[in-house]
Residue frames as a rotation matrix with the C-alpha (Angstrom) as fourth column:
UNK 1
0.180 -0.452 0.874 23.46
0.205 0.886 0.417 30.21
-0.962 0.104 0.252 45.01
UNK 2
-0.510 -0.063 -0.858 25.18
-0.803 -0.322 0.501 30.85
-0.308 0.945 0.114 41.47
UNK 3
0.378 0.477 -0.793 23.68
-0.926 0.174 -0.336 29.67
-0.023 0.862 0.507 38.24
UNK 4
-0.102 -0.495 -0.863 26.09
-0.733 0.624 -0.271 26.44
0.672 0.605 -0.427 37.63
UNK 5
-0.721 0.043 0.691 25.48
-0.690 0.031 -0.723 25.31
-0.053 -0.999 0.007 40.94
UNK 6
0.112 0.959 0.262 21.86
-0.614 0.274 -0.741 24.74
-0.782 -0.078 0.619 40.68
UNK 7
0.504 -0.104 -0.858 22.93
-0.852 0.107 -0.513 23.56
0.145 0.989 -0.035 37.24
UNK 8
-0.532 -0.782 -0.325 25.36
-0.727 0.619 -0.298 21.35
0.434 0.078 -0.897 38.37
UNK 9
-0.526 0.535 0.661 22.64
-0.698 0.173 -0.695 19.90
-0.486 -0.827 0.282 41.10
UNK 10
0.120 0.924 -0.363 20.07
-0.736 -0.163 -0.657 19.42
-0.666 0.346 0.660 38.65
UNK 11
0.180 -0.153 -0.972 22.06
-0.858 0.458 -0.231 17.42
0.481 0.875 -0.048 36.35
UNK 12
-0.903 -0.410 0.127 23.55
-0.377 0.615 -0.693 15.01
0.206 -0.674 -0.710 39.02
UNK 13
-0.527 0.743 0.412 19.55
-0.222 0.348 -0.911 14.53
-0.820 -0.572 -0.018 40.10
UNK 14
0.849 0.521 -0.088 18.25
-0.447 0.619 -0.645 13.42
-0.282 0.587 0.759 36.59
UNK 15
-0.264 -0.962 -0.073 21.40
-0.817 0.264 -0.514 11.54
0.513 -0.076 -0.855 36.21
UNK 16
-0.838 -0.495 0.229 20.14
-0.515 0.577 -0.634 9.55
0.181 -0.649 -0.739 39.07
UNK 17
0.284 0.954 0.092 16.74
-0.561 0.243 -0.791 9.39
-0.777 0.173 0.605 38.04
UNK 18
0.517 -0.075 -0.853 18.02
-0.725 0.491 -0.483 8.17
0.455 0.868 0.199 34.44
UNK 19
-0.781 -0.610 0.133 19.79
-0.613 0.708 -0.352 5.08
0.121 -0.356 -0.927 36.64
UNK 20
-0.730 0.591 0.343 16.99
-0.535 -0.180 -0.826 4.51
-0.426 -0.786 0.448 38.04
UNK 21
0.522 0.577 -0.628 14.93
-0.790 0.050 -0.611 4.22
-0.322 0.815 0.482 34.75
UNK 22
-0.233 -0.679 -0.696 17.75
-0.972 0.154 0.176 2.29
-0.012 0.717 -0.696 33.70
UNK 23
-0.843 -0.402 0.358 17.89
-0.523 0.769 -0.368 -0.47
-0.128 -0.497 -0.858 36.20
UNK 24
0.006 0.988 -0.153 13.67
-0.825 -0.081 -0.560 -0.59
-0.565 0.130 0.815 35.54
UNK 25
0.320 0.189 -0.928 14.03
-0.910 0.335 -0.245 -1.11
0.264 0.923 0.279 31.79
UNK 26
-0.806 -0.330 -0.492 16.19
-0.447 0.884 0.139 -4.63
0.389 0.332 -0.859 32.60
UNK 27
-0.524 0.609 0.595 12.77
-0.224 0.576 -0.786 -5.83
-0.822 -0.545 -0.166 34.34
UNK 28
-0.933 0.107 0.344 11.04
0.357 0.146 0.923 -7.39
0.048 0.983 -0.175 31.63
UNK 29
-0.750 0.643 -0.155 7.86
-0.568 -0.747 -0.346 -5.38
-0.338 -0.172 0.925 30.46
UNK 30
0.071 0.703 -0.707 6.04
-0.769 0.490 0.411 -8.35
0.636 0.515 0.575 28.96
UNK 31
0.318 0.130 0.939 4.61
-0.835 0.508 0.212 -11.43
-0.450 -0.851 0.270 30.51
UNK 32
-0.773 -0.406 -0.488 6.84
-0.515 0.851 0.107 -14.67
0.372 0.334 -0.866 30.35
UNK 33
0.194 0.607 -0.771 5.54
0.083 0.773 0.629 -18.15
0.978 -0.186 0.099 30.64
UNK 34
-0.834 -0.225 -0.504 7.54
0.480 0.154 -0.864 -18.00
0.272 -0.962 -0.021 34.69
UNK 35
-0.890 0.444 0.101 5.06
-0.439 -0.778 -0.449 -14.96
-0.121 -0.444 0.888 35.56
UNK 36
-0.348 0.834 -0.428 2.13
-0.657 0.109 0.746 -16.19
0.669 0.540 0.510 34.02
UNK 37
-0.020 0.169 -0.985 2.53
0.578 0.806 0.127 -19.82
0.816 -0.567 -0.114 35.97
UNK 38
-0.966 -0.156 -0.207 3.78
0.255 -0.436 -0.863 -17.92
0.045 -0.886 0.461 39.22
UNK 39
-0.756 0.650 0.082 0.29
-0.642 -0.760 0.105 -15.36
0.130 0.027 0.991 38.81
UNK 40
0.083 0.973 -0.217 -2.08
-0.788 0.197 0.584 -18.33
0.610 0.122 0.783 38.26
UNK 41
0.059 0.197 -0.979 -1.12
0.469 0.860 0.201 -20.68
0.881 -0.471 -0.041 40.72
UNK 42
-0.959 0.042 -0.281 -0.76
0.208 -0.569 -0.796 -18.24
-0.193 -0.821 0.536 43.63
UNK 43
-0.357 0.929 -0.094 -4.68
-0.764 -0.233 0.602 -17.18
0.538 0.287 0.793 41.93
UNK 44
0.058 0.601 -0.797 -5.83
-0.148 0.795 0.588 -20.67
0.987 0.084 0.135 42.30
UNK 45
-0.738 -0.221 -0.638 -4.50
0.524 0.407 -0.748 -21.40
0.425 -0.886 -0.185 45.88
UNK 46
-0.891 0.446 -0.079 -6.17
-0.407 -0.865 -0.295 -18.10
-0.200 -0.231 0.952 46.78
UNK 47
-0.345 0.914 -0.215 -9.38
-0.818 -0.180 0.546 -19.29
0.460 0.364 0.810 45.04
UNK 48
-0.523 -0.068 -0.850 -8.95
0.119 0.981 -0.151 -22.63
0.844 -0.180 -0.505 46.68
UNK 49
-0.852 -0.276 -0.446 -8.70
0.487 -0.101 -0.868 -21.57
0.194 -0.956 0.220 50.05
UNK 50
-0.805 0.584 0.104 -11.63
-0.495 -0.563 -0.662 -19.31
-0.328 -0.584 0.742 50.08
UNK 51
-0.008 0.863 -0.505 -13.93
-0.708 0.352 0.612 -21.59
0.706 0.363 0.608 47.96
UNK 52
-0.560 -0.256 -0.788 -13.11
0.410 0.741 -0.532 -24.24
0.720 -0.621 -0.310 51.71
UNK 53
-0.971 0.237 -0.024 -13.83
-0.179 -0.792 -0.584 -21.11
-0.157 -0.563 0.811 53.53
UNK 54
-0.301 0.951 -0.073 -17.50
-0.950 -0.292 0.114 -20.65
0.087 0.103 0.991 51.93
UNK 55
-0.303 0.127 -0.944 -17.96
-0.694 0.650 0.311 -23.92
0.653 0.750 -0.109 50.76
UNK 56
0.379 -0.037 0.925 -16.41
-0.875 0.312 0.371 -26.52
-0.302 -0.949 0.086 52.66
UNK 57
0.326 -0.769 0.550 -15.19
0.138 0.614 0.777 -28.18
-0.935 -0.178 0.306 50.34
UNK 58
-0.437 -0.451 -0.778 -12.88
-0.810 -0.179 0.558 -28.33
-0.391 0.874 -0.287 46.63
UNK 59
0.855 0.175 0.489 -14.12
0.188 0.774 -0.605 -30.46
-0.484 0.609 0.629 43.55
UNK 60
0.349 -0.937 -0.033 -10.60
-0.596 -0.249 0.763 -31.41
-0.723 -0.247 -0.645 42.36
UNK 61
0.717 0.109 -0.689 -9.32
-0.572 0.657 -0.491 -33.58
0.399 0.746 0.533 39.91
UNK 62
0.315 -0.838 0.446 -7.19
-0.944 -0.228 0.239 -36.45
-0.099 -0.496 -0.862 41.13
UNK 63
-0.632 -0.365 0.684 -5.80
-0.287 0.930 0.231 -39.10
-0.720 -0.050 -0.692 39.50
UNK 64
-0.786 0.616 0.042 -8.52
0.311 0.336 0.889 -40.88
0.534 0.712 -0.456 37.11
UNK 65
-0.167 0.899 -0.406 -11.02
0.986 0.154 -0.065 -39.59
0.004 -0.411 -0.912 39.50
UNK 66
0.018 0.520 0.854 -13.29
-0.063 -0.852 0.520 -36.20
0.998 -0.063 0.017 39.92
UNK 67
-0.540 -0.210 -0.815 -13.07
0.784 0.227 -0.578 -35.97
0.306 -0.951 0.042 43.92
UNK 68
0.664 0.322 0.675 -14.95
-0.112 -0.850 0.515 -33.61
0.740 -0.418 -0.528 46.46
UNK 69
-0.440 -0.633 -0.637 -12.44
0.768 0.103 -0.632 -32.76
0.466 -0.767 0.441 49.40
UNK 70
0.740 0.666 -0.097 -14.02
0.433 -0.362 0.826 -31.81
0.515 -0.653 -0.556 52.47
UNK 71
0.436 -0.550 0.712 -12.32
-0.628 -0.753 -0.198 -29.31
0.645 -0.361 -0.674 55.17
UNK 72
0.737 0.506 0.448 -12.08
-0.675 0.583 0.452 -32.33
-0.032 -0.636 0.771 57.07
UNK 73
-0.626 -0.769 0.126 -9.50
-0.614 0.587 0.528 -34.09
-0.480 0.253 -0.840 54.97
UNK 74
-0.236 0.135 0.962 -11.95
0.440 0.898 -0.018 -36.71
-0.866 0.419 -0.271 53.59
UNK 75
-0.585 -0.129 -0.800 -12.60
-0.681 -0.458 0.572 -37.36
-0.441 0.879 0.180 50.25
UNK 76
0.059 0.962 0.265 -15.80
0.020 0.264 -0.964 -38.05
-0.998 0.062 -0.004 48.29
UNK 77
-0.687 -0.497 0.530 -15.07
0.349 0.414 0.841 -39.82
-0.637 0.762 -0.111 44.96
UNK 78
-0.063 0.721 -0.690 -17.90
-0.817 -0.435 -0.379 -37.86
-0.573 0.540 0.616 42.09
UNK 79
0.949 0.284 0.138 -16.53
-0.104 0.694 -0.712 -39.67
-0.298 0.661 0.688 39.03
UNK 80
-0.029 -0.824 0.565 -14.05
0.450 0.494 0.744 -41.52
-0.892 0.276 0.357 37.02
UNK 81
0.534 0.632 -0.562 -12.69
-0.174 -0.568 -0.804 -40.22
-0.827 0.527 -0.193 33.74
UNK 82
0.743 0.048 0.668 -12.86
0.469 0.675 -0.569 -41.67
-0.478 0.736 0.479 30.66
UNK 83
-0.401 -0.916 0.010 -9.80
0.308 -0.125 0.943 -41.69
-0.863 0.381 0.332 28.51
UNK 84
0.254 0.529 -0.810 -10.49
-0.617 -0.557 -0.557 -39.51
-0.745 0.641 0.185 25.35
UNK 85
0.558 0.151 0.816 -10.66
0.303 0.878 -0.370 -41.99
-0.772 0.454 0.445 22.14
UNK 86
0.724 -0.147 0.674 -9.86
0.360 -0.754 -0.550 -38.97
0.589 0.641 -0.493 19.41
UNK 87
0.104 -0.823 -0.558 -6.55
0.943 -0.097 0.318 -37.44
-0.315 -0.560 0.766 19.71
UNK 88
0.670 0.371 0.643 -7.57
0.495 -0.869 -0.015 -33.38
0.553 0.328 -0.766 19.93
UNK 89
-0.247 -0.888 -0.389 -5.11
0.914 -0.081 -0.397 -31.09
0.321 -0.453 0.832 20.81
UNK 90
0.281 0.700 -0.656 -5.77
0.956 -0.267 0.124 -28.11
-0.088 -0.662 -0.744 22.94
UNK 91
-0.393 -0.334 0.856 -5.03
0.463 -0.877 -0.130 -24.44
0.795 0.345 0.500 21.64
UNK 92
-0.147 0.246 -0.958 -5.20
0.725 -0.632 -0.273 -21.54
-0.672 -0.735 -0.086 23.95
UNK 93
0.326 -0.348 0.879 -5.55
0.724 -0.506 -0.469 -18.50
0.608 0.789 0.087 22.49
């Protein structure tokens, strides 16, 4: 096979790698707020579901109330919760 050939090959096949790379780069490489939400509620179901599994049931929050749900469907009321008096705002870091 002559020289330019292989040459010609070679370019044409990182060429199509560098598309490739290209089409990548528009995925975004950092985490948005969509991912983040998407990542931890698919977590939580997951954690849900098997903490029924072992458990048998979720402590939940629902409404004004603290709640056990049972695999059953029923629900077992814990506590009520008290409206906070002091207006503290919550920082993540």
């Amino acid at each position: 096979m002559p020289t330019a050939t292989k040459t010609k090959k070679a370019t044409t096949k990182q060429t199509a790698k560098a598309k490739v790379a290209s089409k990548s780069k528009n995925k975004t490489n950092y985490l948005t707020k969509r991912i983040l939400e998407q990542a931890a509620n698919t977590g939580f179901a997951r954690a849900a579901e098997q903490t029924m599994k072992v458990m048998g049931y979720n402590v939940i929050v629902q409404g004004d109330w603290v709640v056990k749900k049972h695999q059953d469907g029923t629900i077992e009321k814990i506590s009520k919760l008290e409206k906070s008096k002091t207006k503290t705002k919550l920082v993540l870091d």
